[in-house]
NUMI-731810 format. One record per residue (C-alpha): residue number from 0; x, y, z; residue in three letters. Coordinates in Angstrom, 3 decimals. Layout:
N
+------+----------+----------+----------+-------+
: bake :     east :    north :       up : lumvo :
+------+----------+----------+----------+-------+
:  NUM :        X :        Y :        Z :   ALA :
...
+------+----------+----------+----------+-------+
//
This chain:
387
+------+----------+----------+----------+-------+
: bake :     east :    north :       up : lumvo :
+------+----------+----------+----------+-------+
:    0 :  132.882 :   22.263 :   71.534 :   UNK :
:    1 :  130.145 :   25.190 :   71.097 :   UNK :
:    2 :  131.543 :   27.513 :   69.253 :   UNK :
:    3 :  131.774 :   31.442 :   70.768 :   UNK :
:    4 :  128.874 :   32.508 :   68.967 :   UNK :
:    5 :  126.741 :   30.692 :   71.084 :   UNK :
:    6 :  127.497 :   32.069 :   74.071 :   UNK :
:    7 :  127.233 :   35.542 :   72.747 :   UNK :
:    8 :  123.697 :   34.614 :   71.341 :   UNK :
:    9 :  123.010 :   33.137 :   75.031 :   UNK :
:   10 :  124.135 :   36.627 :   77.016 :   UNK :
:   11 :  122.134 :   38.697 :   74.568 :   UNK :
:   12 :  119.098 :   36.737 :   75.686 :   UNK :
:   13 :  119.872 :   36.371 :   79.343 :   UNK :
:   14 :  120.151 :   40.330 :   78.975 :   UNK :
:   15 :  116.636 :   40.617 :   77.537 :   UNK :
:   16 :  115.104 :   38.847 :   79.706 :   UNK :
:   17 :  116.371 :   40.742 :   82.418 :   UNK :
:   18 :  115.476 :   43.940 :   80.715 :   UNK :
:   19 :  112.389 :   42.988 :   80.384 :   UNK :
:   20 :  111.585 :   42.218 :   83.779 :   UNK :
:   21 :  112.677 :   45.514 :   85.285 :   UNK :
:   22 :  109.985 :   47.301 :   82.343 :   UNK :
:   23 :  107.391 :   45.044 :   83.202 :   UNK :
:   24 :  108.427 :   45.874 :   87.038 :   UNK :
:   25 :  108.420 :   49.903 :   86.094 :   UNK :
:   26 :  105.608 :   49.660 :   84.678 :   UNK :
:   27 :  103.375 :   47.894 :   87.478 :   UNK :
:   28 :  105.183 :   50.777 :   89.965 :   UNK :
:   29 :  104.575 :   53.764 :   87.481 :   UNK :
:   30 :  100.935 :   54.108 :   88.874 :   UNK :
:   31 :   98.551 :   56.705 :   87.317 :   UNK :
:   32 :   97.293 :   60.117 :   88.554 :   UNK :
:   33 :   93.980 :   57.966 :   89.268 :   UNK :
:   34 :   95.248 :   55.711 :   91.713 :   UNK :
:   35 :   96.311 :   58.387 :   93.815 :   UNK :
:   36 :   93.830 :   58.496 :   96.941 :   UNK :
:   37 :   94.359 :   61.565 :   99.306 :   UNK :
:   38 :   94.136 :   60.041 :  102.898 :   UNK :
:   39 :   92.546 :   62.240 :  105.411 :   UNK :
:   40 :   90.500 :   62.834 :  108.267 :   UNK :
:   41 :   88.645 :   65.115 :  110.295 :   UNK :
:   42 :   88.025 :   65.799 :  113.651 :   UNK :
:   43 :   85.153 :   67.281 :  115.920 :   UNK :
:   44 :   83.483 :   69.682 :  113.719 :   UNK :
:   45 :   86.450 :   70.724 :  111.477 :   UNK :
:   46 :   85.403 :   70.923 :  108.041 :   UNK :
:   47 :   86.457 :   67.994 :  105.631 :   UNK :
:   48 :   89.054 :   70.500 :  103.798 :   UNK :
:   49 :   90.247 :   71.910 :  107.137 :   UNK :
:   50 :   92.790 :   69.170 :  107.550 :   UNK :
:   51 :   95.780 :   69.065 :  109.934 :   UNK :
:   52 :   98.817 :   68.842 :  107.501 :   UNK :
:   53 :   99.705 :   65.536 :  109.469 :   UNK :
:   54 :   96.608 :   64.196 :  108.326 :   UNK :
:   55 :   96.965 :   64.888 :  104.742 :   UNK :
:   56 :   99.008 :   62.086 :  102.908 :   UNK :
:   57 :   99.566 :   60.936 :   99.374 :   UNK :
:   58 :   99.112 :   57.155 :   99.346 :   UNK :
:   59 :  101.675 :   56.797 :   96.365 :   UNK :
:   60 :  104.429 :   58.909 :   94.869 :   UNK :
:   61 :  104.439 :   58.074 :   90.885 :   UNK :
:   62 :  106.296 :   59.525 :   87.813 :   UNK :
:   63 :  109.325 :   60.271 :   90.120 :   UNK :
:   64 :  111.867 :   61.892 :   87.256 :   UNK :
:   65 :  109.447 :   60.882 :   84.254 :   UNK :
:   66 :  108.876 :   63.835 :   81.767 :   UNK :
:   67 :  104.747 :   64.485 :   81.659 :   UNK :
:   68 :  103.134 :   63.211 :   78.557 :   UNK :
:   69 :  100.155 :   65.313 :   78.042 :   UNK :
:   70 :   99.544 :   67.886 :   75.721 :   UNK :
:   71 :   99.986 :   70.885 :   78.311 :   UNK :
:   72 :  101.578 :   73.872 :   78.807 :   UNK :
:   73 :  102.641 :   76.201 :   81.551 :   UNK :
:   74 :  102.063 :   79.674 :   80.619 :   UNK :
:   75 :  102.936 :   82.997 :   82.594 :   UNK :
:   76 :  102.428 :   86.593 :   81.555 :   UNK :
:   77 :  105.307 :   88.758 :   82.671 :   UNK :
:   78 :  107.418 :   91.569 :   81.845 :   UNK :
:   79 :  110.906 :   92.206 :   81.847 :   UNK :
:   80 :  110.955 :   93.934 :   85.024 :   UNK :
:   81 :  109.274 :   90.870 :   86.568 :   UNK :
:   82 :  112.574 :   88.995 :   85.700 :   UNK :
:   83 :  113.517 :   88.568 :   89.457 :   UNK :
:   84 :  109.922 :   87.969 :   90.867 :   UNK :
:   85 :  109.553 :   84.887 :   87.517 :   UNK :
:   86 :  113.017 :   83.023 :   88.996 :   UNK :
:   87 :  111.598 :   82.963 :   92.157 :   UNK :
:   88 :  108.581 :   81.965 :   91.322 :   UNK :
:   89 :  110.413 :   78.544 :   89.187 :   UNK :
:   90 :  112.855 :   78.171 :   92.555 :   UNK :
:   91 :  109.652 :   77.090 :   94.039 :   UNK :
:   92 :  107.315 :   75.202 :   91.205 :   UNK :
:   93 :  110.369 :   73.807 :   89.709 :   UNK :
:   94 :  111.255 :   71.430 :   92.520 :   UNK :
:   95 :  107.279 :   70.978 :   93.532 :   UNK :
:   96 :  106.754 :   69.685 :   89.942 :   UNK :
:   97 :  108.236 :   70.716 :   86.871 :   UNK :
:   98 :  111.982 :   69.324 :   87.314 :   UNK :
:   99 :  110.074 :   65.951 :   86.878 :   UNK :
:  100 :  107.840 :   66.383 :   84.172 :   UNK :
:  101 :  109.394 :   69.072 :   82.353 :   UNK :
:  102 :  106.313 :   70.418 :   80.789 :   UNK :
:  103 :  106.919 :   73.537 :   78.385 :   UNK :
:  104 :  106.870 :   76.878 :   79.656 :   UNK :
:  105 :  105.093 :   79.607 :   77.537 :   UNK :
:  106 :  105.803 :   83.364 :   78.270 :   UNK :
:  107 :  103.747 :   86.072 :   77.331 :   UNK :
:  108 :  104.794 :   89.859 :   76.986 :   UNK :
:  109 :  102.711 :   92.602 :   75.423 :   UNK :
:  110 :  107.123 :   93.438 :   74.442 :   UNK :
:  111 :  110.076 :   91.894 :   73.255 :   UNK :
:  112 :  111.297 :   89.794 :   75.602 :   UNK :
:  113 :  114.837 :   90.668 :   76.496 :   UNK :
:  114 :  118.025 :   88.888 :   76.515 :   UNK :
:  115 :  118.312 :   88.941 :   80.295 :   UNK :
:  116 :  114.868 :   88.029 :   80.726 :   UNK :
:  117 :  115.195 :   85.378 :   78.776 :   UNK :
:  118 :  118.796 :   83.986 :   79.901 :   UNK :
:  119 :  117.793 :   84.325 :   83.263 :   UNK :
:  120 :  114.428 :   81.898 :   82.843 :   UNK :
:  121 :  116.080 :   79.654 :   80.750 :   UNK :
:  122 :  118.742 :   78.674 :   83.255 :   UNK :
:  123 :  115.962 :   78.621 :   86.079 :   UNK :
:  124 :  114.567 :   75.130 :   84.287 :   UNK :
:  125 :  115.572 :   71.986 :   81.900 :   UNK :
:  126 :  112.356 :   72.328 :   79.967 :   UNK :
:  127 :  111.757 :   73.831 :   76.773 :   UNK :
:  128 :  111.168 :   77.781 :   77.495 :   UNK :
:  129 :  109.074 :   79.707 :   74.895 :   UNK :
:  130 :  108.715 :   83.429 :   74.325 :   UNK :
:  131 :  106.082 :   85.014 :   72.808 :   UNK :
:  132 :  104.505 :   88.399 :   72.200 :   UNK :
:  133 :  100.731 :   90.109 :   72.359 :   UNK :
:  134 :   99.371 :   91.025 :   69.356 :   UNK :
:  135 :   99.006 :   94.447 :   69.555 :   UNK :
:  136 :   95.003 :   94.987 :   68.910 :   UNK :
:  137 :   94.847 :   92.876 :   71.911 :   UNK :
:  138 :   96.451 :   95.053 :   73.861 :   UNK :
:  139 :   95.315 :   98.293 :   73.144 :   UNK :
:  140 :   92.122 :  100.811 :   73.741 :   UNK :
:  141 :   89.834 :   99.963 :   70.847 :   UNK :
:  142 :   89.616 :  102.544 :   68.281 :   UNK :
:  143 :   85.408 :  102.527 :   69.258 :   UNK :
:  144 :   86.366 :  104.197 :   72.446 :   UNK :
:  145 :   87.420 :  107.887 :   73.058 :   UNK :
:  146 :   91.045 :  107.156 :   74.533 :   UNK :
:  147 :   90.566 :  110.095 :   76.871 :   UNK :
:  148 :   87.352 :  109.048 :   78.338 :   UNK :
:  149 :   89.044 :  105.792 :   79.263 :   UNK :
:  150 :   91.689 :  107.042 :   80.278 :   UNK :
:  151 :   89.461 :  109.739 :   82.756 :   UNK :
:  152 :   87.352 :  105.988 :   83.973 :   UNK :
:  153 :   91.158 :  104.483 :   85.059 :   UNK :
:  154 :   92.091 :  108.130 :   86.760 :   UNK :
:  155 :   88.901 :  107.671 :   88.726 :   UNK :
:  156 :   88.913 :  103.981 :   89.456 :   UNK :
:  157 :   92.358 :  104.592 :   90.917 :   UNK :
:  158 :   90.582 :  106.658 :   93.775 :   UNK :
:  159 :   90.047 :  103.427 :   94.942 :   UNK :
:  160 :   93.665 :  102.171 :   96.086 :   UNK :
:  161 :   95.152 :   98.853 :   95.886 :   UNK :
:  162 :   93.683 :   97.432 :   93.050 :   UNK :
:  163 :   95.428 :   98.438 :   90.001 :   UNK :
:  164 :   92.217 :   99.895 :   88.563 :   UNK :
:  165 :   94.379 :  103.070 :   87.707 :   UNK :
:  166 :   96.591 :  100.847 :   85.199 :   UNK :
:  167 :   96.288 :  100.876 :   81.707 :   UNK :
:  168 :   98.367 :   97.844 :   81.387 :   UNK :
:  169 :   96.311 :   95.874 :   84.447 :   UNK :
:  170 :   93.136 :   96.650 :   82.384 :   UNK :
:  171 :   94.562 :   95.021 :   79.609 :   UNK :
:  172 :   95.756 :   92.076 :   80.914 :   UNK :
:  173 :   92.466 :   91.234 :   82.627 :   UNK :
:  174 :   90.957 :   91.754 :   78.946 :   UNK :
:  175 :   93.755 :   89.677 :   77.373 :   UNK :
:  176 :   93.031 :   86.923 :   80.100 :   UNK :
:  177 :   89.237 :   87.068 :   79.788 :   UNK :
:  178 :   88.904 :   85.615 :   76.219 :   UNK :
:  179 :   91.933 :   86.813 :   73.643 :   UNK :
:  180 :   95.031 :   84.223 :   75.419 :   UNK :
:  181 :   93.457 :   80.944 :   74.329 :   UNK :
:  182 :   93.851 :   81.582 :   70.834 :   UNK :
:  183 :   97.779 :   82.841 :   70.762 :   UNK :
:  184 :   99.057 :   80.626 :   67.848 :   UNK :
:  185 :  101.783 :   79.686 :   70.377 :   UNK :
:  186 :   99.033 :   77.830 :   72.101 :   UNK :
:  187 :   97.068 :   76.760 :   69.220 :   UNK :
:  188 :   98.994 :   72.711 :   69.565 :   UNK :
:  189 :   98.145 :   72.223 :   73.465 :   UNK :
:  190 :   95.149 :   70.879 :   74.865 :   UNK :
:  191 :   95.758 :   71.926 :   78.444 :   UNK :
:  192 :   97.589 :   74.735 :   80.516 :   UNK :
:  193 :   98.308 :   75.719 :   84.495 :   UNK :
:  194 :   98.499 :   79.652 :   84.676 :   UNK :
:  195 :  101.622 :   80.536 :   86.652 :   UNK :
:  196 :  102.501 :   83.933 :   87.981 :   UNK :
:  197 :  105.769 :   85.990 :   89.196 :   UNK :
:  198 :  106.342 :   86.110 :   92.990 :   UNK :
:  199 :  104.567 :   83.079 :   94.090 :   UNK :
:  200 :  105.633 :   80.664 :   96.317 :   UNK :
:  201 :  104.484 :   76.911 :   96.151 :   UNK :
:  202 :  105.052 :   74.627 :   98.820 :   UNK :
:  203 :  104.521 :   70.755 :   98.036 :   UNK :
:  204 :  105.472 :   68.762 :   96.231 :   UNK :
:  205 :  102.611 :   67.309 :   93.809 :   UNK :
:  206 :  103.858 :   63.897 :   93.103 :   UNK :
:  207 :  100.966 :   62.969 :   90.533 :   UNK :
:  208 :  100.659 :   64.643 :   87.051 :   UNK :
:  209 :   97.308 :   67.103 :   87.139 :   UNK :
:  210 :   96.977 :   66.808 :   83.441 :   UNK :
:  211 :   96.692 :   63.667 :   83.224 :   UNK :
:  212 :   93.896 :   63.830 :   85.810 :   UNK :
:  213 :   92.391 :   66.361 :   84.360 :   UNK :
:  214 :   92.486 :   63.789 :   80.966 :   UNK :
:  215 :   90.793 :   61.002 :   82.385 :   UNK :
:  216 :   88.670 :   62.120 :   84.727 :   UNK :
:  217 :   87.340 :   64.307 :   82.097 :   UNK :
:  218 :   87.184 :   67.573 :   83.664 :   UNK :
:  219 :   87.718 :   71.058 :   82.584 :   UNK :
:  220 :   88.603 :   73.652 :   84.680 :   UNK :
:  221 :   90.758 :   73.621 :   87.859 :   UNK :
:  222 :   90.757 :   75.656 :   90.612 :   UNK :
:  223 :   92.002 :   75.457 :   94.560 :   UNK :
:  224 :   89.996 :   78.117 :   96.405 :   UNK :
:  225 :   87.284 :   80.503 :   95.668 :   UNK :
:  226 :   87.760 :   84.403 :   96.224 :   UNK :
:  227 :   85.384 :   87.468 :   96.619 :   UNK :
:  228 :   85.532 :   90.261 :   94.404 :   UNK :
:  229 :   85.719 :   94.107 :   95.632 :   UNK :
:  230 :   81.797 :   94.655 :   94.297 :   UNK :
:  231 :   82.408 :   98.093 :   93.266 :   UNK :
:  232 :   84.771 :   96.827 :   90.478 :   UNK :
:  233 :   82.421 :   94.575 :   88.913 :   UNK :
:  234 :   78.974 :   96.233 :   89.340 :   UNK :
:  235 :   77.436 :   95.468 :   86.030 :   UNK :
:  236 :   78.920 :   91.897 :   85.440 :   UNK :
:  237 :   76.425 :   89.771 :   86.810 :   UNK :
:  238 :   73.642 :   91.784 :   84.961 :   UNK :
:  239 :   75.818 :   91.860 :   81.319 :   UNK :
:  240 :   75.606 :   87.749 :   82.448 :   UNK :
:  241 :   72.261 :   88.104 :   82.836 :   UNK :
:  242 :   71.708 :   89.959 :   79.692 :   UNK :
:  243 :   73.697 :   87.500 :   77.326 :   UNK :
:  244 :   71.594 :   84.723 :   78.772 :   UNK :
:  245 :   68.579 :   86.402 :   77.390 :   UNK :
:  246 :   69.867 :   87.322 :   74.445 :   UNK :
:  247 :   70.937 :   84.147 :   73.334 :   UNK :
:  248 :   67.499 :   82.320 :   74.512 :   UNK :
:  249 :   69.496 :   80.003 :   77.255 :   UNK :
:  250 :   67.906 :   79.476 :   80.868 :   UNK :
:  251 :   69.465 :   80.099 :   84.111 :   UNK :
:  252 :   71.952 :   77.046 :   84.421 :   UNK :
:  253 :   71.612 :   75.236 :   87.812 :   UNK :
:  254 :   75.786 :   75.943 :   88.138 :   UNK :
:  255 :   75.310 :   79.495 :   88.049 :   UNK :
:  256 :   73.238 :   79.408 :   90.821 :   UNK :
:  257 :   76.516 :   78.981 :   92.974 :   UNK :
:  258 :   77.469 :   82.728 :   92.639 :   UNK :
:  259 :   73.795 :   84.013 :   92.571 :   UNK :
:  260 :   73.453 :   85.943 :   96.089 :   UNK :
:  261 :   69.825 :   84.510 :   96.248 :   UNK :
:  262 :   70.087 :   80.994 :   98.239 :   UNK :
:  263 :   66.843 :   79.208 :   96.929 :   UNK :
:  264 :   64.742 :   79.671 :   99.957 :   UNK :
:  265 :   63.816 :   83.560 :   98.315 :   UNK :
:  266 :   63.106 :   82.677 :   94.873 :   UNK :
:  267 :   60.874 :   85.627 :   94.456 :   UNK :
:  268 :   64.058 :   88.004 :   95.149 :   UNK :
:  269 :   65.884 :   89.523 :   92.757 :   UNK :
:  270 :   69.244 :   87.854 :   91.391 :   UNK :
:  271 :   72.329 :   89.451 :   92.013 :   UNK :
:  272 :   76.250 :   88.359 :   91.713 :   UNK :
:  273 :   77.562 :   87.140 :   95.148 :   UNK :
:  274 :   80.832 :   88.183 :   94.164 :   UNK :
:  275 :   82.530 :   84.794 :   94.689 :   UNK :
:  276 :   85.573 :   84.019 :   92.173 :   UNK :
:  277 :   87.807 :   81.348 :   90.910 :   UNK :
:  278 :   90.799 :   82.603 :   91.939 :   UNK :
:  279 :   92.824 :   82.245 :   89.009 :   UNK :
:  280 :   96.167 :   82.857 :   89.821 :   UNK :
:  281 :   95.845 :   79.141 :   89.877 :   UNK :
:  282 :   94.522 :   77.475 :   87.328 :   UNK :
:  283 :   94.819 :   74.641 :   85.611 :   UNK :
:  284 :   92.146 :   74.060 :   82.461 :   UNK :
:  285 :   91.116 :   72.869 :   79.146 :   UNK :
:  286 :   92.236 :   75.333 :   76.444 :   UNK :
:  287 :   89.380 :   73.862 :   74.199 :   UNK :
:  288 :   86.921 :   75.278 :   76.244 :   UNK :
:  289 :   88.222 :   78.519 :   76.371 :   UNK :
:  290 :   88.980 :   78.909 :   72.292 :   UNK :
:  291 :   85.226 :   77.600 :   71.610 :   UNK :
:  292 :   82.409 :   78.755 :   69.911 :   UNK :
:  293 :   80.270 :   79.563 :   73.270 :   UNK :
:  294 :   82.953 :   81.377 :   75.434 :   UNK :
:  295 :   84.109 :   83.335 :   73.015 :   UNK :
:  296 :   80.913 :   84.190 :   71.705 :   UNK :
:  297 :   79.953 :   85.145 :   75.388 :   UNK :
:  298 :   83.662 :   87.182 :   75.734 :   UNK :
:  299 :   82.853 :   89.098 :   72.702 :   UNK :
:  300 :   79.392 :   90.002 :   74.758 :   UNK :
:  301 :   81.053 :   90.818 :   77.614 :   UNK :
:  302 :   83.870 :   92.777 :   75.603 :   UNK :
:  303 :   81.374 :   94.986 :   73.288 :   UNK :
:  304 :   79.631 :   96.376 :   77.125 :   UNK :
:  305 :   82.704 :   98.191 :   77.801 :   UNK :
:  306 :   83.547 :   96.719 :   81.805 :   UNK :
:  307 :   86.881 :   95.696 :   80.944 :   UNK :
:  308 :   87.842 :   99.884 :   80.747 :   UNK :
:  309 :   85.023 :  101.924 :   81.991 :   UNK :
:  310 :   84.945 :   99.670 :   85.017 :   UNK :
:  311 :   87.742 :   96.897 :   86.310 :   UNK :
:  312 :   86.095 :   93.740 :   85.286 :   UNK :
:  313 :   88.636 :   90.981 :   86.543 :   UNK :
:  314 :   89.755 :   87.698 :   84.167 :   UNK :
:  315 :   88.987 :   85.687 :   87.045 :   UNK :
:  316 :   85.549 :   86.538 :   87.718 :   UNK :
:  317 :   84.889 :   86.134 :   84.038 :   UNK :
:  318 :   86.531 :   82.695 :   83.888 :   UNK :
:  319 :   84.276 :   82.210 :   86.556 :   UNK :
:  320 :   80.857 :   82.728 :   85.255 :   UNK :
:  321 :   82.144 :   81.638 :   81.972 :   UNK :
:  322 :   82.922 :   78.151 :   83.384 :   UNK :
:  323 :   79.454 :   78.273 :   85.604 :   UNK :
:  324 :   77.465 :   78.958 :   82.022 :   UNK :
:  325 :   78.557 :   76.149 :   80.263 :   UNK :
:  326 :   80.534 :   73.476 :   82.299 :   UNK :
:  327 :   78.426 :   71.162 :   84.763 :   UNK :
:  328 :   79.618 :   70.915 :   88.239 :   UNK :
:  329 :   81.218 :   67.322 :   87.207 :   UNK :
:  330 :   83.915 :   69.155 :   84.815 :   UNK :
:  331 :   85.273 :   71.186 :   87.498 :   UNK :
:  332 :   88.404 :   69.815 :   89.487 :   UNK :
:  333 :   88.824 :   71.173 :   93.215 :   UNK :
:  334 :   92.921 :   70.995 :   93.400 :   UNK :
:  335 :   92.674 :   70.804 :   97.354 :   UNK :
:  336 :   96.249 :   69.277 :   97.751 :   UNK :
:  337 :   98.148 :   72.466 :   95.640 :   UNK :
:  338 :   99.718 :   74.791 :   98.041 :   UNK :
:  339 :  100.857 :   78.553 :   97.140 :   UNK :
:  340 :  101.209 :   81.597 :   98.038 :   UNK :
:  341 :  101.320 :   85.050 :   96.943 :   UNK :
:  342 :  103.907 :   87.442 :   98.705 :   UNK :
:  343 :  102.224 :   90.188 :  101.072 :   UNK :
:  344 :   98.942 :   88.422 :  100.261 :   UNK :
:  345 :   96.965 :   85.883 :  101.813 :   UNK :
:  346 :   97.933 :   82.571 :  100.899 :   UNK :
:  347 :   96.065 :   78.835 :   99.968 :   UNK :
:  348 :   97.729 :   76.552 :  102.272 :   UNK :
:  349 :   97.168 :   72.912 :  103.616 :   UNK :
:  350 :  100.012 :   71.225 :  104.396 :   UNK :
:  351 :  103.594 :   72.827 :  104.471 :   UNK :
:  352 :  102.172 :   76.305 :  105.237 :   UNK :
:  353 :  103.937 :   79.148 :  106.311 :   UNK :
:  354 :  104.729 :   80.020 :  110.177 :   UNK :
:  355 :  103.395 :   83.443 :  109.973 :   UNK :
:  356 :   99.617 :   82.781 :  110.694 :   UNK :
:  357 :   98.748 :   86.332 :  109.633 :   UNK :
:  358 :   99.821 :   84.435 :  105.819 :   UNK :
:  359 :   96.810 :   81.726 :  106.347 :   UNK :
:  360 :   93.290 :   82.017 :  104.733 :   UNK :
:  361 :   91.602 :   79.335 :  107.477 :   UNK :
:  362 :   89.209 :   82.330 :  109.191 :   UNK :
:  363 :   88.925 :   84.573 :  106.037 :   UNK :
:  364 :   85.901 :   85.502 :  103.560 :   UNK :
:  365 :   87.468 :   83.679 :  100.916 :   UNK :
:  366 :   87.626 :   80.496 :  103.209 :   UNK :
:  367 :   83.606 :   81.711 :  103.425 :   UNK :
:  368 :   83.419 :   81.458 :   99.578 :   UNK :
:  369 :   85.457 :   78.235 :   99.265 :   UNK :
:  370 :   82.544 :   76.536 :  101.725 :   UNK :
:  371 :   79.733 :   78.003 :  100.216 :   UNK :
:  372 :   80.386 :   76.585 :   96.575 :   UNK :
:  373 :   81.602 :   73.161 :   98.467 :   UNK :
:  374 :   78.183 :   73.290 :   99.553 :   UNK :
:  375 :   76.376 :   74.464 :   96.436 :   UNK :
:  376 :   78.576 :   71.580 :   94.083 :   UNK :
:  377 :   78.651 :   68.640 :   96.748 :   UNK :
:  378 :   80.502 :   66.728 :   94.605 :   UNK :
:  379 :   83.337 :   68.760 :   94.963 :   UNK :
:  380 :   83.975 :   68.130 :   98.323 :   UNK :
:  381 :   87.015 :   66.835 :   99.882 :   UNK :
:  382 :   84.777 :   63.917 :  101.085 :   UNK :
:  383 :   84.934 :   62.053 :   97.688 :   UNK :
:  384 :   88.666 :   62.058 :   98.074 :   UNK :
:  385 :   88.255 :   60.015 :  101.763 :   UNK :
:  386 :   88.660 :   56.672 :  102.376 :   UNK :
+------+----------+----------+----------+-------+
//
C-alpha cells in the first residue's frame, strides 16, 4: 500500500509540470517590440505615411498587462494650476499605454508641488509618481544679464501674439528643456524617457513597448512629425549652429543638411535654417545623449549667445539640431503609429483621429516638413515598416 506521501510527492510534480508548460507557452506568446510589423498599404499616389486608418494594423498585440522592463521614465513639466489639464492628459495615455507597463512618472515644477496636485495625479495612475523641483539657477535670469533689458526683449517679443515670447516662465522652460533637464538627479538612474505634456489627448493604443525598441534597435531619439518654426523667433540659431561648428573644428554633418534651406542642387548659395523642427511635445529619447559631453558642450554654446532671452529660441528646435549634429540618420526612430493631439491645436493623427477635420495636419506645412526630412533620411520612411 503506497503510503500518502507518495501521492503528495506525485501532485506536486504533476503541478510543475503543468506550470511549466503554461511559462514556456507565455513565453513563446510574449513576443518582442521587434516582431511587431506595421501592415500597410497605399494607394494611387498617396504617400506611404498617408495611410487610411483601415489600412494601418498591428500584426501582434504583446505585453498585454506586463509592467515595462526598461530603464525609462515618463517625465512632464507642469504646474499646479495645470492640475486639471495633467489628469486629462493620464485619462488618455494611461489606457493607450501606461496601465500596462506602469513605467514611472517624473514631475517637474520650478515650485513645490502641492498636496492637491499631487493627490490628484497619484490617483490618475498605479505607477510610481515622483515629484521633483527646478533648481533654482536653472530657472532664473543669469546674474550676466541686466534683468531689465531682458525683461524689455520679452515686452517686445510679446508684440508678436500667440507665442508665449512675452513669458518669463515660457523662456525658461525652453532653456530648462534645451540642455539643464537631463541632468536632474531625479533622472540621473534612467536610461530613457517619453516627454509628456498637460492637455493632450492620445488616441491608440500602442500595444508594443517603445523602449524596448528604442533598446534594440539601437536608436536615440524619437520623434512622430516634424514642425516649422515662426522664423522671427529663432533668427540667429542656425548661424550660432553654424558658429559652434567652426569653433570646435567639426564639418558640416551630412544630417544637418536636412534642415539646411539649400537643397544640394545650389551649393554655391548661402546656408540658412529651413526652420523645420522635431516637434517635441513628443518625444521619446536616450537621456545619455542628452547628459553627454558633446550636447552639453554645444548647449552651453548656445546658452552663453543669449537666444534663449533676448530672442525665443525653442527646446525643440534645439533638440533638433542637437540630434542632427551628432546622431546619424540610423539613431533616429520615426514613431509613425503614436497618435495625439494637442487641444485647439493641430493634431498628429493616423488612425483613430478626430471627426473635426479642421483638427488634422494631412494638408498642412508641417505635413510639408514631415515629407521633406522623409525624403532627406530615406531610411526613415514608412516603407521599411511594409511588408
Amino acid at each position: 500500500m503506497r503510503r500518502p506521501g507518495y501521492f503528495i510527492v506525485l501532485t506536486l510534480s504533476c503541478t510543475l509540470v503543468f506550470l511549466y508548460a503554461i511559462e514556456l507557452s507565455l513565453r513563446n506568446s510574449w513576443r518582442s517590440s521587434e516582431d511587431i510589423v506595421v501592415r500597410a498599404s497605399s494607394k494611387g499616389s498617396m504617400a506611404p505615411y498617408k495611410i487610411h486608418p483601415e489600412q494601418l494594423k498591428i500584426k501582434d498585440l504583446p505585453y498585454r498587462h506586463v509592467p515595462g522592463r526598461e530603464n525609462a521614465c515618463i517625465i512632464m513639466l507642469a504646474r499646479n494650476s495645470d492640475r486639471d489639464d495633467v489628469v486629462k492628459t493620464l485619462a488618455t495615455f494611461e489606457p493607450t499605454f501606461n496601465a500596462r507597463f506602469l513605467y514611472p512618472y517624473v514631475f517637474f515644477n520650478q515650485e513645490p508641488f502641492d498636496d492637491d496636485f499631487k493627490a490628484a495625479v497619484s490617483s490618475a495612475t498605479e505607477a510610481e509618481v515622483r515629484f521633483e523641483l527646478i533648481p533654482q539657477d536653472q530657472w532664473s535670469i543669469p546674474s550676466r544679464y541686466d534683468r531689465s533689458a531682458v525683461l524689455e526683449s520679452f515686452r517686445k517679443q510679446g508684440e508678436r501674439p500667440g507665442l508665449k515670447a512675452d513669458l518669463e516662465n515660457y523662456h525658461h522652460m525652453c532653456r530648462y528643456f534645451s540642455g539643464f533637464f537631463a541632468t536632474h538627479p531625479a533622472l540621473r538612474e534612467f536610461k530613457y524617457y517619453w516627454r509628456i505634456e498637460p492637455d493632450v489627448s492620445y488616441y491608440c493604443t500602442l500595444d508594443y513597448d517603445p523602449f524596448e525598441l528604442m533598446r534594440k534597435w539601437n536608436k536615440t531619439y524619437g520623434f512622430t512629425f516634424v514642425g516649422v518654426e515662426d522664423p522671427w523667433t529663432v533668427p540667429t540659431l542656425w548661424n550660432s549652429t553654424l558658429e559652434y561648428l567652426h569653433s570646435r573644428s567639426r564639418s558640416f554633418p551630412p544630417h544637418l543638411r536636412a534642415f539646411d534651406q539649400r537643397t544640394g542642387n545650389e551649393p554655391e548659395s548661402e546656408s540658412d535654417y529651413n526652420y523645420f523642427y522635431f516637434f517635441n511635445n513628443f518625444e521619446i529619447a536616450d537621456l545619455d545623449f542628452f547628459r553627454s559631453d558633446e550636447y552639453l558642450d554645444y548647449f552651453k554654446f548656445l546658452d552663453d549667445r543669449g537666444g534663449f532671452f533676448f530672442e525665443r529660441w525653442g527646446d525643440a528646435p534645439v533638440h533638433t539640431l542637437g540630434a542632427a549634429l551628432f546622431l546619424d540618420p540610423s539613431q533616429m526612430q520615426y514613431f509613425h503609429d503614436v497618435e495625439y493631439g494637442i487641444t485647439n491645436k493641430n493634431c498628429h493623427c493616423r488612425d483613430r483621429m478626430p471627426e473635426d477635420p479642421d483638427q488634422r495636419i494631412s494638408e498642412s506645412p508641417w505635413d510639408d516638413a514631415l515629407k521633406h526630412y522623409l525624403r532627406v533620411v530615406p531610411e526613415l520612411s514608412l516603407e521599411k515598416h511594409l511588408r
